[in-house]
mmJSON file of the N, C-alpha and C atoms, coordinates in Angstrom:
{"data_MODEL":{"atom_site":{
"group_PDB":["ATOM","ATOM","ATOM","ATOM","ATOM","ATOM","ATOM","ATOM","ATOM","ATOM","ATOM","ATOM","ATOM","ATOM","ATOM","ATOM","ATOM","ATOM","ATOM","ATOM","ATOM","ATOM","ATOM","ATOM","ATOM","ATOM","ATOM","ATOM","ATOM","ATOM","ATOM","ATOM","ATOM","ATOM","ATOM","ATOM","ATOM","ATOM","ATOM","ATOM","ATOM","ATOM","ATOM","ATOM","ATOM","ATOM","ATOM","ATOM","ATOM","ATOM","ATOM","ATOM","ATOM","ATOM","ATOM","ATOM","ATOM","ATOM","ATOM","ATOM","ATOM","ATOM","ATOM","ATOM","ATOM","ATOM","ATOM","ATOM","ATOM","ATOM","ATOM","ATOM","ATOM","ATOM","ATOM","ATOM","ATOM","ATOM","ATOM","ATOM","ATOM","ATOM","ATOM","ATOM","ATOM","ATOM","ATOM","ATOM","ATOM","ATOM","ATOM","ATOM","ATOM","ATOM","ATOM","ATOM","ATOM","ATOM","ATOM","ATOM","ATOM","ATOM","ATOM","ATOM","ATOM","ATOM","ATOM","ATOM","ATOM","ATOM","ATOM","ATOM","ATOM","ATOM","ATOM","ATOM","ATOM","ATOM","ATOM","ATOM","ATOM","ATOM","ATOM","ATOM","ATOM","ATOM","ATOM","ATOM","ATOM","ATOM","ATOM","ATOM","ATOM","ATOM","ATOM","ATOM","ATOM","ATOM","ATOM","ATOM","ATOM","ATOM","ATOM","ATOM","ATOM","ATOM","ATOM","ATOM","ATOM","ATOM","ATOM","ATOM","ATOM","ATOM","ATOM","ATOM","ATOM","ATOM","ATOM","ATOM","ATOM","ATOM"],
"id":[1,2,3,4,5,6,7,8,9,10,11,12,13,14,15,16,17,18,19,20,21,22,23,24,25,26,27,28,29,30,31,32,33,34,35,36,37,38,39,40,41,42,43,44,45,46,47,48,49,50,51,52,53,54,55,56,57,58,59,60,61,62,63,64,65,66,67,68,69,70,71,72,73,74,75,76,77,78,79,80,81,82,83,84,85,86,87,88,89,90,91,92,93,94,95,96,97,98,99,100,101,102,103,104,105,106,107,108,109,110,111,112,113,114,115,116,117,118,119,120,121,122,123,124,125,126,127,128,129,130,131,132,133,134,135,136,137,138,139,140,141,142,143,144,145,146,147,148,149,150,151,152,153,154,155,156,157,158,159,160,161,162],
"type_symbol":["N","C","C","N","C","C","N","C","C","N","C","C","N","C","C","N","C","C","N","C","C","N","C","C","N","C","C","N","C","C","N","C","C","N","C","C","N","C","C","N","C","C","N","C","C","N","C","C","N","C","C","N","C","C","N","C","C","N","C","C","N","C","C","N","C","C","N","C","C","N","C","C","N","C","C","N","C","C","N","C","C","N","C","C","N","C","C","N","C","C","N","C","C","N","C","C","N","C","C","N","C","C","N","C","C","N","C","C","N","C","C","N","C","C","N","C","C","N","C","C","N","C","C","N","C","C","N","C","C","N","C","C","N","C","C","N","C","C","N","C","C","N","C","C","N","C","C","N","C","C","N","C","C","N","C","C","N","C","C","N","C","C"],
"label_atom_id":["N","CA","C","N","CA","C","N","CA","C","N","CA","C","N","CA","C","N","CA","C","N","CA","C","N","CA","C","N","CA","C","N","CA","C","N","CA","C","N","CA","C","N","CA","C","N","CA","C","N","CA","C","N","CA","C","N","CA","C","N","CA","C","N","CA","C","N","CA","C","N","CA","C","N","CA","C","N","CA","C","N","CA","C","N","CA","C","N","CA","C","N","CA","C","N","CA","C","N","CA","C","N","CA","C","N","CA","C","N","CA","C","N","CA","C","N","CA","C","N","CA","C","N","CA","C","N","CA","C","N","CA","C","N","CA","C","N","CA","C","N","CA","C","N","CA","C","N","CA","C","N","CA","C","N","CA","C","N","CA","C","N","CA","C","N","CA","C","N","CA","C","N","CA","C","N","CA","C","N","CA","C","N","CA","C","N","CA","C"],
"label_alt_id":[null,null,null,null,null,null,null,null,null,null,null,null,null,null,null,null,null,null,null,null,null,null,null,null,null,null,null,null,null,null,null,null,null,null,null,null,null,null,null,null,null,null,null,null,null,null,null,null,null,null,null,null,null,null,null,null,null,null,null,null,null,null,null,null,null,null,null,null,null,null,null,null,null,null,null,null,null,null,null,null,null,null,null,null,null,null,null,null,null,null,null,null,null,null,null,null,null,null,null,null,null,null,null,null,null,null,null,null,null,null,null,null,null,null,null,null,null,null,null,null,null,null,null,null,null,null,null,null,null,null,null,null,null,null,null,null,null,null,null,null,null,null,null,null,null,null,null,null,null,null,null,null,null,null,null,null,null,null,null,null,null,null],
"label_comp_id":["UNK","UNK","UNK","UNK","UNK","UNK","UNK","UNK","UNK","UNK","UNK","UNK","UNK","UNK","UNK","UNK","UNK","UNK","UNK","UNK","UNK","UNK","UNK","UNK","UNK","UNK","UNK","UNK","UNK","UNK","UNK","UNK","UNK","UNK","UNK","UNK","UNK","UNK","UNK","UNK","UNK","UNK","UNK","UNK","UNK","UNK","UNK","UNK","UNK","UNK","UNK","UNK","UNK","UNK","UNK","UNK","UNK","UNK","UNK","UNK","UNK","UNK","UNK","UNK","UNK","UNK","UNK","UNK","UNK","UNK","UNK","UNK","UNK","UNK","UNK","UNK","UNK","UNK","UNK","UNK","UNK","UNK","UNK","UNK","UNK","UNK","UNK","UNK","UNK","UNK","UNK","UNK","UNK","UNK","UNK","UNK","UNK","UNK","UNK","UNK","UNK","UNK","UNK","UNK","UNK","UNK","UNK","UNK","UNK","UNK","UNK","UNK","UNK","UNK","UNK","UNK","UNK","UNK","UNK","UNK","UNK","UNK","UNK","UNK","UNK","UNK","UNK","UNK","UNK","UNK","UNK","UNK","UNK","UNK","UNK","UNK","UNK","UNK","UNK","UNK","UNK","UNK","UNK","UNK","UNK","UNK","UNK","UNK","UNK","UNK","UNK","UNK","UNK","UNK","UNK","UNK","UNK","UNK","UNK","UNK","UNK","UNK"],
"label_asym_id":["A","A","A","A","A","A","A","A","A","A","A","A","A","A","A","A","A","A","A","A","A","A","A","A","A","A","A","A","A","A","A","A","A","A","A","A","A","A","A","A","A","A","A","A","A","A","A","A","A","A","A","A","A","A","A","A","A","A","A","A","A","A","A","A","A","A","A","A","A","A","A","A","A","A","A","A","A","A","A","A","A","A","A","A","A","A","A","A","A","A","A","A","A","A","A","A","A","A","A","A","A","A","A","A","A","A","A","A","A","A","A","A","A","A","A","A","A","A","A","A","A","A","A","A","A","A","A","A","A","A","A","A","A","A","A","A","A","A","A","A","A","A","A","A","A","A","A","A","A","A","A","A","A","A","A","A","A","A","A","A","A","A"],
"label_entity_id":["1","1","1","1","1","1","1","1","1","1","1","1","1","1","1","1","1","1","1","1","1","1","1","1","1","1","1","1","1","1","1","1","1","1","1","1","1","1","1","1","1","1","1","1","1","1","1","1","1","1","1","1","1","1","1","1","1","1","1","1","1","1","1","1","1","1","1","1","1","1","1","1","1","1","1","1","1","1","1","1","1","1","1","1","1","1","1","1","1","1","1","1","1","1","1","1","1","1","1","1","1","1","1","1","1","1","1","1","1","1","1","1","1","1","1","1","1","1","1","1","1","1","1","1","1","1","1","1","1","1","1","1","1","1","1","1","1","1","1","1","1","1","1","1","1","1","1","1","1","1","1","1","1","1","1","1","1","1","1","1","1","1"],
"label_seq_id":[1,1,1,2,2,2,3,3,3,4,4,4,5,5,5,6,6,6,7,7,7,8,8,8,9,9,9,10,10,10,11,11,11,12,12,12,13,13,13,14,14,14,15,15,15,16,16,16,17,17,17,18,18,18,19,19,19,20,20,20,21,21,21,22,22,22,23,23,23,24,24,24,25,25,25,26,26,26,27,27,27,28,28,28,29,29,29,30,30,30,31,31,31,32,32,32,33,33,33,34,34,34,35,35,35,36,36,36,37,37,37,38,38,38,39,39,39,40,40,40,41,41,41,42,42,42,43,43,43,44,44,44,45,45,45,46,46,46,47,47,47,48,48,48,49,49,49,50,50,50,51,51,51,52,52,52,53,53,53,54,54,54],
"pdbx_PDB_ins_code":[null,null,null,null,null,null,null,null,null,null,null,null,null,null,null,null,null,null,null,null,null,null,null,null,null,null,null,null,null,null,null,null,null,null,null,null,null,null,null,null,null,null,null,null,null,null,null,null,null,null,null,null,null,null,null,null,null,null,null,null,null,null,null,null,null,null,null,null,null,null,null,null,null,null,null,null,null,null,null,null,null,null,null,null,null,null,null,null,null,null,null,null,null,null,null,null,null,null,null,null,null,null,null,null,null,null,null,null,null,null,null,null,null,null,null,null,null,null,null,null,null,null,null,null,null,null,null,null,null,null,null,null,null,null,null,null,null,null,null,null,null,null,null,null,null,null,null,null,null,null,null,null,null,null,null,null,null,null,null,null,null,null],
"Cartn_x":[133.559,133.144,134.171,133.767,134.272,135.237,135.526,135.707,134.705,133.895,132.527,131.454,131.287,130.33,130.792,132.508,132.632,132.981,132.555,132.17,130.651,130.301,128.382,128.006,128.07,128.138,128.513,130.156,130.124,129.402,128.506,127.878,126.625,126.222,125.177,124.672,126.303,126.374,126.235,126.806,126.557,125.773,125.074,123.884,123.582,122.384,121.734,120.765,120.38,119.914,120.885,121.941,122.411,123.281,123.607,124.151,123.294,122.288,121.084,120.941,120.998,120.561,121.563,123.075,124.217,123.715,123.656,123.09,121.957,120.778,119.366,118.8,119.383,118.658,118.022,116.486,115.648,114.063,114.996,113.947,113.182,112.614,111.513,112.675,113.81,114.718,115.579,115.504,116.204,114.51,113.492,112.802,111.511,112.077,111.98,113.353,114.73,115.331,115.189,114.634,114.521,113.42,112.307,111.352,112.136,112.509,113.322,113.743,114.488,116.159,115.077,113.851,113.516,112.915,112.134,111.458,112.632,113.671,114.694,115.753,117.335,117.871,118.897,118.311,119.725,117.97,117.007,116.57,116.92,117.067,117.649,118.784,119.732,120.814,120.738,120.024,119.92,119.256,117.914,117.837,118.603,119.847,120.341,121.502,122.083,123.361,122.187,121.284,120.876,120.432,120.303,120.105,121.378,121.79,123.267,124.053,123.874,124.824,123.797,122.46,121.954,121.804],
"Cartn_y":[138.481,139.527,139.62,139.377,139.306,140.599,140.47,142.151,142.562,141.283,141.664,142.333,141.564,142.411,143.594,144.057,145.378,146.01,145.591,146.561,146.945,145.746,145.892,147.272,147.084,148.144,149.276,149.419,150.768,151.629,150.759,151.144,151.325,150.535,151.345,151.594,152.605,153.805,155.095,154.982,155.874,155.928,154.786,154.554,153.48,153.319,152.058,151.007,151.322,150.583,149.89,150.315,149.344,148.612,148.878,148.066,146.832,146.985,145.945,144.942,145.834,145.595,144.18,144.681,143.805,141.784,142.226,141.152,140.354,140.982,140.387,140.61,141.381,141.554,142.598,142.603,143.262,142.951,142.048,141.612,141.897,141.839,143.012,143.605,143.404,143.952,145.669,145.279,146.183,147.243,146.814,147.554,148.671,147.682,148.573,149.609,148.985,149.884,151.265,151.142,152.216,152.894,152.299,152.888,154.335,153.393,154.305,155.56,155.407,156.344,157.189,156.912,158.187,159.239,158.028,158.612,159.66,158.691,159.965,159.101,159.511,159.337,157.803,158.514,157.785,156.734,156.16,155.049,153.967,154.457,153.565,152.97,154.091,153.294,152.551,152.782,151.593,150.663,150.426,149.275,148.451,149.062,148.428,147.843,147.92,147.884,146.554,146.653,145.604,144.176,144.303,143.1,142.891,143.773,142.61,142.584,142.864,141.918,141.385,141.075,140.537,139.365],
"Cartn_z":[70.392,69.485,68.369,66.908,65.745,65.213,64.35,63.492,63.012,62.377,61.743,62.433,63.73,64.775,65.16,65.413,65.32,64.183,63.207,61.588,61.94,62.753,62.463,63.192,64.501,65.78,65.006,64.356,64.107,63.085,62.641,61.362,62.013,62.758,63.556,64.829,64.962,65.661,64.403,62.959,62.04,61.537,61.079,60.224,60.557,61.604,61.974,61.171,59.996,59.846,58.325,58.358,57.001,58.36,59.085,60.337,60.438,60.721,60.698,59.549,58.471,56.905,56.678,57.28,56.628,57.427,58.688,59.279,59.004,59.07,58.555,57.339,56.431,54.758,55.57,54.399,54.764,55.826,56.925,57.802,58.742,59.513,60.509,61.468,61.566,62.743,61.984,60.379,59.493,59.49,59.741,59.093,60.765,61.553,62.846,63.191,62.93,63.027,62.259,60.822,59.984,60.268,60.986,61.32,62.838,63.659,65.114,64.334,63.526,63.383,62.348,61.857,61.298,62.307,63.21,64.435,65.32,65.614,65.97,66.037,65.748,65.671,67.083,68.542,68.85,69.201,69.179,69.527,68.481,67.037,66.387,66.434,67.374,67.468,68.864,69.85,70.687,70.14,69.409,68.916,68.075,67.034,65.91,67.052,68.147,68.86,70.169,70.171,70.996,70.067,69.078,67.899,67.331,67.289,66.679,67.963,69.453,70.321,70.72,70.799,71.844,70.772],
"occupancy":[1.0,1.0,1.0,1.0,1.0,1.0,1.0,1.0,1.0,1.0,1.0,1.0,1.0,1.0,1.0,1.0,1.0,1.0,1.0,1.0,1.0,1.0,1.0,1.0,1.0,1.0,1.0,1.0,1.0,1.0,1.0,1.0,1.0,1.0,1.0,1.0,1.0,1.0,1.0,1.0,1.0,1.0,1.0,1.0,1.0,1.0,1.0,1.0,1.0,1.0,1.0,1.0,1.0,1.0,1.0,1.0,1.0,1.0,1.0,1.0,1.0,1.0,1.0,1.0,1.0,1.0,1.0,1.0,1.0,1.0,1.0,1.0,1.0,1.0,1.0,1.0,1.0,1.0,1.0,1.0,1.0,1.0,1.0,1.0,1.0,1.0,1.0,1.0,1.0,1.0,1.0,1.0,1.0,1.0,1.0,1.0,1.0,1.0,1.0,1.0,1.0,1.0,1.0,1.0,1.0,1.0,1.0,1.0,1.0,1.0,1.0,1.0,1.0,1.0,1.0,1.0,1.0,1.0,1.0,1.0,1.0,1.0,1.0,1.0,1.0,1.0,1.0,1.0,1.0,1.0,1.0,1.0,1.0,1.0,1.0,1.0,1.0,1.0,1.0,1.0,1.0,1.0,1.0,1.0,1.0,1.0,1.0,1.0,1.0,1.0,1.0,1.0,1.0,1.0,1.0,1.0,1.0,1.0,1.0,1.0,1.0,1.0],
"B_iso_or_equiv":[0.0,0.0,0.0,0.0,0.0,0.0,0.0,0.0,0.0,0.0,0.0,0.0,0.0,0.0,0.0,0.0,0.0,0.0,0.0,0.0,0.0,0.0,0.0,0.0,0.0,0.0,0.0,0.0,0.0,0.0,0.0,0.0,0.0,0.0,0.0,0.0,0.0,0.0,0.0,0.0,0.0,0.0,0.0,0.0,0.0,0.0,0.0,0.0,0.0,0.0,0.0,0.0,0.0,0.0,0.0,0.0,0.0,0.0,0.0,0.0,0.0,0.0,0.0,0.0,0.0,0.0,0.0,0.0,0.0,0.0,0.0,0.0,0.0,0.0,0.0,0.0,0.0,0.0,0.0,0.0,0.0,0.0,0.0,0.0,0.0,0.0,0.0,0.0,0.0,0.0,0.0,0.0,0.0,0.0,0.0,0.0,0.0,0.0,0.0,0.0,0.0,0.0,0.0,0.0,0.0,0.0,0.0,0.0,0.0,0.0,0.0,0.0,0.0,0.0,0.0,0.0,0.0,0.0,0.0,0.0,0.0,0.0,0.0,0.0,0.0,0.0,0.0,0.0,0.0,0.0,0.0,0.0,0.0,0.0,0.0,0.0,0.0,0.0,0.0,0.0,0.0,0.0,0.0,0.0,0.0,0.0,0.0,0.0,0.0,0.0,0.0,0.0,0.0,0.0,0.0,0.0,0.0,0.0,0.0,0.0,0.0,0.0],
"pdbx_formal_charge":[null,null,null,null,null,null,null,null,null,null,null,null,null,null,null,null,null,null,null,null,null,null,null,null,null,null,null,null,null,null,null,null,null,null,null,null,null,null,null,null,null,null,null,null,null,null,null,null,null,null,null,null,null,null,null,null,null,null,null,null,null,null,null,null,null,null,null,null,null,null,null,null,null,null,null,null,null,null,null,null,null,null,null,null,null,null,null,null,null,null,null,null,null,null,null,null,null,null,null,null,null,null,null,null,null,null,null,null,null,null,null,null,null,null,null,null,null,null,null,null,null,null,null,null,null,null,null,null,null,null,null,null,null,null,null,null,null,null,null,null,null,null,null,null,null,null,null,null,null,null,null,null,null,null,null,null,null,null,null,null,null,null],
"auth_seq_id":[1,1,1,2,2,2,3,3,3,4,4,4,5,5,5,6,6,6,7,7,7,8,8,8,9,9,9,10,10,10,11,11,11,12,12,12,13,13,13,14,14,14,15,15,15,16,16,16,17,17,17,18,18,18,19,19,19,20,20,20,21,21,21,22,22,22,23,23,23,24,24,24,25,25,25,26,26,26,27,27,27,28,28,28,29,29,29,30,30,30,31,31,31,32,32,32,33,33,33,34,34,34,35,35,35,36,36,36,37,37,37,38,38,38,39,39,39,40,40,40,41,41,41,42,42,42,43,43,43,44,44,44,45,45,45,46,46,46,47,47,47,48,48,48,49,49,49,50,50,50,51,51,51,52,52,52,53,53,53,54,54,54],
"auth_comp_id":["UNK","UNK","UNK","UNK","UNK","UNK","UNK","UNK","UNK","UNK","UNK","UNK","UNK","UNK","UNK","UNK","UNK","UNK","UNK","UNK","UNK","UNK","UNK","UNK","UNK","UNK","UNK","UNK","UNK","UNK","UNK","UNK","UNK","UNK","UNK","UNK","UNK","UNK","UNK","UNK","UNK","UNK","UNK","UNK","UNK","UNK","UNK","UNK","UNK","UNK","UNK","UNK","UNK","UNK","UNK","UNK","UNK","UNK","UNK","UNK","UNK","UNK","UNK","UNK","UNK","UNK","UNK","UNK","UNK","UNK","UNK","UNK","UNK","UNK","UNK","UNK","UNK","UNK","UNK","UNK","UNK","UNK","UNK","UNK","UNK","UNK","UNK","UNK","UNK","UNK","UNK","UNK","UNK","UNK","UNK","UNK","UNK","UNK","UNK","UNK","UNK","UNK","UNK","UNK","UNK","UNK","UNK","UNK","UNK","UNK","UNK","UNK","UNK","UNK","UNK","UNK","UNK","UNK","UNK","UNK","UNK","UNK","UNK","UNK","UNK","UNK","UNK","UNK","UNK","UNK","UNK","UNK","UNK","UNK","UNK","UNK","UNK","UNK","UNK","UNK","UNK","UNK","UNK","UNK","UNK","UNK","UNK","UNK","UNK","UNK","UNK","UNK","UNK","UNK","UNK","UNK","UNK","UNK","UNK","UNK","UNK","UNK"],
"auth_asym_id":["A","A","A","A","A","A","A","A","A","A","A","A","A","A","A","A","A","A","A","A","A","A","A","A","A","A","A","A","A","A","A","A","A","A","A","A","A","A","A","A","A","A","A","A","A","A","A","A","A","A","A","A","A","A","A","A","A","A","A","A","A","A","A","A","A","A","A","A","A","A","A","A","A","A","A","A","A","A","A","A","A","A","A","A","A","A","A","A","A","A","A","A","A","A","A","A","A","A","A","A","A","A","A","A","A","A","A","A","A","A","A","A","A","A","A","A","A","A","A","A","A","A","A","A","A","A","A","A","A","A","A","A","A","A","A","A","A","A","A","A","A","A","A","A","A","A","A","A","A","A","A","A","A","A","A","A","A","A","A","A","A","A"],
"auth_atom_id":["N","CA","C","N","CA","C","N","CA","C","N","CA","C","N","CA","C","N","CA","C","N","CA","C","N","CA","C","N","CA","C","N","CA","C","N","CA","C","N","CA","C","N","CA","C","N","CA","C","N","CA","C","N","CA","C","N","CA","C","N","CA","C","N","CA","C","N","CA","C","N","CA","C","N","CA","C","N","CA","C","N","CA","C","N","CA","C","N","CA","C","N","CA","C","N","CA","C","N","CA","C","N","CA","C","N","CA","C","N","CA","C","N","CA","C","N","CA","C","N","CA","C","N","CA","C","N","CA","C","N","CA","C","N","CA","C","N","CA","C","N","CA","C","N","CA","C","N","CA","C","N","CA","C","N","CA","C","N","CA","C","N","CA","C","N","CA","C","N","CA","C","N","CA","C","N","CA","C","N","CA","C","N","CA","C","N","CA","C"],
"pdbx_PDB_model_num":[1,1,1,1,1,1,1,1,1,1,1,1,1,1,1,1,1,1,1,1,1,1,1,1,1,1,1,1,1,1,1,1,1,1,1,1,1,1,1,1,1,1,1,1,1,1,1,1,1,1,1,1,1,1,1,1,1,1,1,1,1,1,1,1,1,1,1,1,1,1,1,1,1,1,1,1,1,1,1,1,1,1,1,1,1,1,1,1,1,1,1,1,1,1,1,1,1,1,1,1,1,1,1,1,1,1,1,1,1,1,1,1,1,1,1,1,1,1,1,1,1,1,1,1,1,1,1,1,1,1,1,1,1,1,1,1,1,1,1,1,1,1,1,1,1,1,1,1,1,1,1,1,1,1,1,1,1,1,1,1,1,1]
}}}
């Protein structure tokens, strides 16, 4: 695990989907996460924290 992957993680634990964003652009993983975290807050952050380690 990088510095970068823990820049990624902590960014989305704060804001999940530019966490996402930095990794994939604007690709279906940035745009389900943004979908979660409006829906409610902490599913976005389990999804944005299972795509960038898994």
């Amino acid at each position: 695990m990088g510095s970068e992957t823990f820049v990624e993680i902590i960014l989305a634990i704060l804001l999940p989907p530019v966490g996402v964003f930095l990794r994939y652009g604007c690709g279906v993983e940035f745009w389900i996460t943004l979908l979660l975290t409006i829906l409610g807050y902490i599913p976005g952050i389990i999804y944005a924290i299972y795509v960038l380690v898994g």
